[in-house]
C-alpha positions in Angstrom: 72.5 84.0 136.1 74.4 80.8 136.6 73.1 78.0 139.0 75.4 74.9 139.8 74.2 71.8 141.7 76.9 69.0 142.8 76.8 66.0 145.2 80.2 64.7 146.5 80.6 61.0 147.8 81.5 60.4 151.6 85.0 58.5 153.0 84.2 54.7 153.3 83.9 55.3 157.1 80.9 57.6 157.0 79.1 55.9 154.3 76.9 54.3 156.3 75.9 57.8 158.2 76.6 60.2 155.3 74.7 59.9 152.2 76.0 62.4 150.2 77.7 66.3 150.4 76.3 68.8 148.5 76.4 72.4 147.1 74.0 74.8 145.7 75.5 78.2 143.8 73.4 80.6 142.3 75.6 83.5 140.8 74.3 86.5 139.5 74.7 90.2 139.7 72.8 92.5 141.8 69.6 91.3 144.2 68.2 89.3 141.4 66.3 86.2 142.3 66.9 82.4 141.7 64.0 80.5 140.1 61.8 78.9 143.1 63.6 75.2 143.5 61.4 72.5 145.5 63.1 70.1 148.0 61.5 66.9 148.0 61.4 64.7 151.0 64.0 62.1 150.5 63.6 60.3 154.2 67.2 62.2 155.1 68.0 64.9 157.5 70.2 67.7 156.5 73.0 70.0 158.1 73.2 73.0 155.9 75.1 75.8 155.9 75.5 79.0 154.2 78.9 79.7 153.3 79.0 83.4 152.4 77.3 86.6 154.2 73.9 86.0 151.7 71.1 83.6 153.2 68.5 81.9 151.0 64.8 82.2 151.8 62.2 79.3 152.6 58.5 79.4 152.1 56.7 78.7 155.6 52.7 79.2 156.5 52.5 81.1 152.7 55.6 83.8 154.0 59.0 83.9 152.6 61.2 83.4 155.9 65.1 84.0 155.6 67.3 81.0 156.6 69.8 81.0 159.5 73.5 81.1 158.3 73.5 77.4 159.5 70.2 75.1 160.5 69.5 71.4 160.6 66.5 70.1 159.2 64.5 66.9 160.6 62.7 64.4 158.7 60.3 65.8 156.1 56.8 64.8 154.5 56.2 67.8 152.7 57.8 69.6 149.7 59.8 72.8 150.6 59.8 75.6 148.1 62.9 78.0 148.5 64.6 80.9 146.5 67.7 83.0 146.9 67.9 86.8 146.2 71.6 87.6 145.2 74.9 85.3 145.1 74.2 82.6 147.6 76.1 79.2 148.0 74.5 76.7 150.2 76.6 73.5 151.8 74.5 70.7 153.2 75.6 67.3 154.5 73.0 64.6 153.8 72.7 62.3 156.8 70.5 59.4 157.3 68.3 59.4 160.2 69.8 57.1 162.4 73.2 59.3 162.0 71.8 62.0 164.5 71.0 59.9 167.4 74.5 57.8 166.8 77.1 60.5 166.0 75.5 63.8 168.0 73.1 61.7 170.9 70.6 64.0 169.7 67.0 62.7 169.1 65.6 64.0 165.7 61.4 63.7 166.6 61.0 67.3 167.6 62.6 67.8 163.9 60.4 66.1 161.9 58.9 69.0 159.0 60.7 71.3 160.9 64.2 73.0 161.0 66.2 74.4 164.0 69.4 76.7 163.4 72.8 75.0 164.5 73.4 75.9 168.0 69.5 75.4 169.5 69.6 71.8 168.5 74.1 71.2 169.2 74.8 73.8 171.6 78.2 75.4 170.5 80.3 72.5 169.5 79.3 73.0 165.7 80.1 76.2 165.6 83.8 74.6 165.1 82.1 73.1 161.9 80.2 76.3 160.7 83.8 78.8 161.4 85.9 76.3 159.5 83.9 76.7 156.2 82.7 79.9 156.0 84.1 81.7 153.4 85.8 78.9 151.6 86.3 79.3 147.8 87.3 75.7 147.5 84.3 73.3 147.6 86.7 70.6 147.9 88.1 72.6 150.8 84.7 72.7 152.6 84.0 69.0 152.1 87.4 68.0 153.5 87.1 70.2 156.8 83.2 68.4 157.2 84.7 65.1 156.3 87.5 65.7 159.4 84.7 67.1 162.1 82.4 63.9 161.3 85.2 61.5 161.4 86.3 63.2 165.1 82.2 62.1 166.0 82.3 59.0 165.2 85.7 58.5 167.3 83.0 58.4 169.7 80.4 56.3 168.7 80.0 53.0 170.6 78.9 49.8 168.7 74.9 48.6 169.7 72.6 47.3 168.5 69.3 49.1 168.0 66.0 48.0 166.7 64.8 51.3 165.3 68.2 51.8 163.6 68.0 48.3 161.7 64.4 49.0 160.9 65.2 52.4 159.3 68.3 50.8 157.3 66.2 47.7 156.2 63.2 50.0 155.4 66.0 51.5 152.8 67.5 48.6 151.9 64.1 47.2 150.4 62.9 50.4 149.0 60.1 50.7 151.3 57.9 48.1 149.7 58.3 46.3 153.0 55.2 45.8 155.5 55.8 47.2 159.3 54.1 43.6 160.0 56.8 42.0 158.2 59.3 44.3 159.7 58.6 43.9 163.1 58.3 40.3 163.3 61.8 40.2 161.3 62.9 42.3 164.4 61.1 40.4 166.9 59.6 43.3 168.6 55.9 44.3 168.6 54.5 46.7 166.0 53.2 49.0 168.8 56.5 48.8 169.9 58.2 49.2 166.7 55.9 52.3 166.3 56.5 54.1 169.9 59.9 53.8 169.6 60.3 54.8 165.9 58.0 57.9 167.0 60.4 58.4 169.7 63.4 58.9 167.4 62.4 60.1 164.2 58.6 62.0 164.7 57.4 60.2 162.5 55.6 56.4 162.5 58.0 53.8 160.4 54.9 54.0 157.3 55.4 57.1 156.8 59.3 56.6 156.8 58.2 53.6 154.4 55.9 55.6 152.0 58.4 58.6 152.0 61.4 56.0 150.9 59.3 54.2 148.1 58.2 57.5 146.8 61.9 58.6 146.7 62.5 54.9 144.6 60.0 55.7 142.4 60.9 58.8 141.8 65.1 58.3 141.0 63.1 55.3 138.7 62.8 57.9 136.3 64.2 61.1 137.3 67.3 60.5 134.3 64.6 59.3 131.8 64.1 61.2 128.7 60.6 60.3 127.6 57.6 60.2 129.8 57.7 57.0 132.0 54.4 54.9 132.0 52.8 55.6 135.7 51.3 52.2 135.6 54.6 50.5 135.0 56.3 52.3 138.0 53.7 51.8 140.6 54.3 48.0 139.6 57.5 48.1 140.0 57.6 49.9 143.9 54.9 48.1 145.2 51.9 50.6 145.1 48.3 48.6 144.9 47.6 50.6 141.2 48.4 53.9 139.2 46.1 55.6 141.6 47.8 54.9 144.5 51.1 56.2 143.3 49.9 59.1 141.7 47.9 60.1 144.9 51.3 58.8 146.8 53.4 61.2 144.9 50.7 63.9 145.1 51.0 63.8 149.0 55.2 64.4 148.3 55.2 67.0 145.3 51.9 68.8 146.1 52.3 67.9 142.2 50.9 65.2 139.5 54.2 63.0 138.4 54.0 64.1 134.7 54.1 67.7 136.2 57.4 66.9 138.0 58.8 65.0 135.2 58.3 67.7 133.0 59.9 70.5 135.6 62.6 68.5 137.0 64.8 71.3 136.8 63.0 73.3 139.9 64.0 70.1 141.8 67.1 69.2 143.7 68.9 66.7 145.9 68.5 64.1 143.7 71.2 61.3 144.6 73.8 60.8 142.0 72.8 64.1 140.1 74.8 66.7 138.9 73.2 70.0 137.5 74.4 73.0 136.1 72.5 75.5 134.3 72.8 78.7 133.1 69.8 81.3 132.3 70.3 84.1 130.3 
């Protein structure tokens, strides 16, 4: 069995919407299974989409549920463990959160660890999207018809200025080691206010969007590293108060000790920047 994972980079103009394209190929003969990969939360939503008759399966409430050929998933807190039975190739678009309320008008806090299939949460006007790749053999294909459909959304999008969206991008920006206290004064709004209308969007409270975005820092810290990183070094380095902290931070995210994860970072995926392709006997 083969399995390939590769990232592709957005136009200029969605960069600061897109973070990143994706696919996911598992090739092998017959119905035989892909090892069980882990998506960790990253503080993104995706748009993913299957782009052949096979679906992949998703582990919900300890039963293995099979995907919808094409579903968007919210903000996530929690590890998701999926596997795919057969020749499966999964597209996703990587958007940060802001993206959905700015390029669809669609609020994202009924999303958040949770997943709806394309046309529930869009109606038909992504079905456009979902026809126009299916099938494709040509990942460069696919990316190209995505990059034209999200360029024709943001044809639409009008310029504001919005509090929650500038605290989500400076949350980023610092790496999450970044107080709400500090935040919302810097933004001149209240922290109950802050919170509300974060809640609003997203589903989530802007702490858990912080913790979620310094455990993803911490994590890409040493997710190219050879040798096993010292923890005390790294929860330093993001911000956590000692080793304990982080280890019970990245507990929360992995359902797994970091040395556990460093030493099994091939069952993980959507890493930015990485590239993997491996082939099993």
């Amino acid at each position: 069995m083969n399995t390939w994972y590769q990232e592709f980079k957005p136009s200029a103009a969605l960069q600061p919407f897109v973070e990143c394209y994706w696919l996911h190929h598992f090739e092998t003969s017959g119905n035989e299974e892909s090892p069980l990969q882990r998506c960790l939360p990253f503080g993104t939503l995706e748009l993913i989409m299957h782009l052949d008759d096979n679906r992949a399966y998703a582990l919900f409430d300890n039963q293995w549920q099979k995907l919808p050929q094409a579903f968007f998933a919210g903000l996530y807190q929690d590890a998701v463990q999926w596997k795919s039975v057969g020749t499966t190739r999964k597209f996703g678009i990587q958007l940060k959160p802001e993206s959905l309320p700015q390029l669809f008008k669609v609020p994202g806090a009924s999303l958040f660890n949770n997943f709806t299939d394309l046309e529930s949460l869009f109606g038909k006007r992504m079905n456009r999207l979902v026809d126009s790749v299916y099938g494709l053999p040509d990942i460069q294909a696919v990316v190209s018809a995505a990059e034209t459909f999200l360029l024709g959304q943001l044809r639409n999008l009008k310029a504001e200025r919005n509090y929650v969206f500038e605290a989500t991008r400076l949350i980023r920006k610092a790496k999450g080691n970044l107080s709400i206290e500090d935040l919302s004064t810097h933004l001149y709004v209240s922290k109950r206010q802050l919170e509300r209308s974060f809640k609003d969007k997203y589903g989530t409270t802007p702490k858990m969007y912080q913790r979620i975005i310094r455990f993803r820092n911490a994590y890409e810290s040493f997710q190219q590293e050879t040798t096993l990183p010292n923890w005390l070094d790294v929860s330093h380095t993001f911000g956590y108060s000692d080793q304990a902290h982080f280890i019970r931070e990245f507990r929360l995210f992995t359902n797994d000790a970091p040395t556990m994860v460093f030493n099994d970072q091939g069952h993980y995926y959507r890493v930015p920047g990485r590239q993997l392709i491996r082939t099993h006997a």
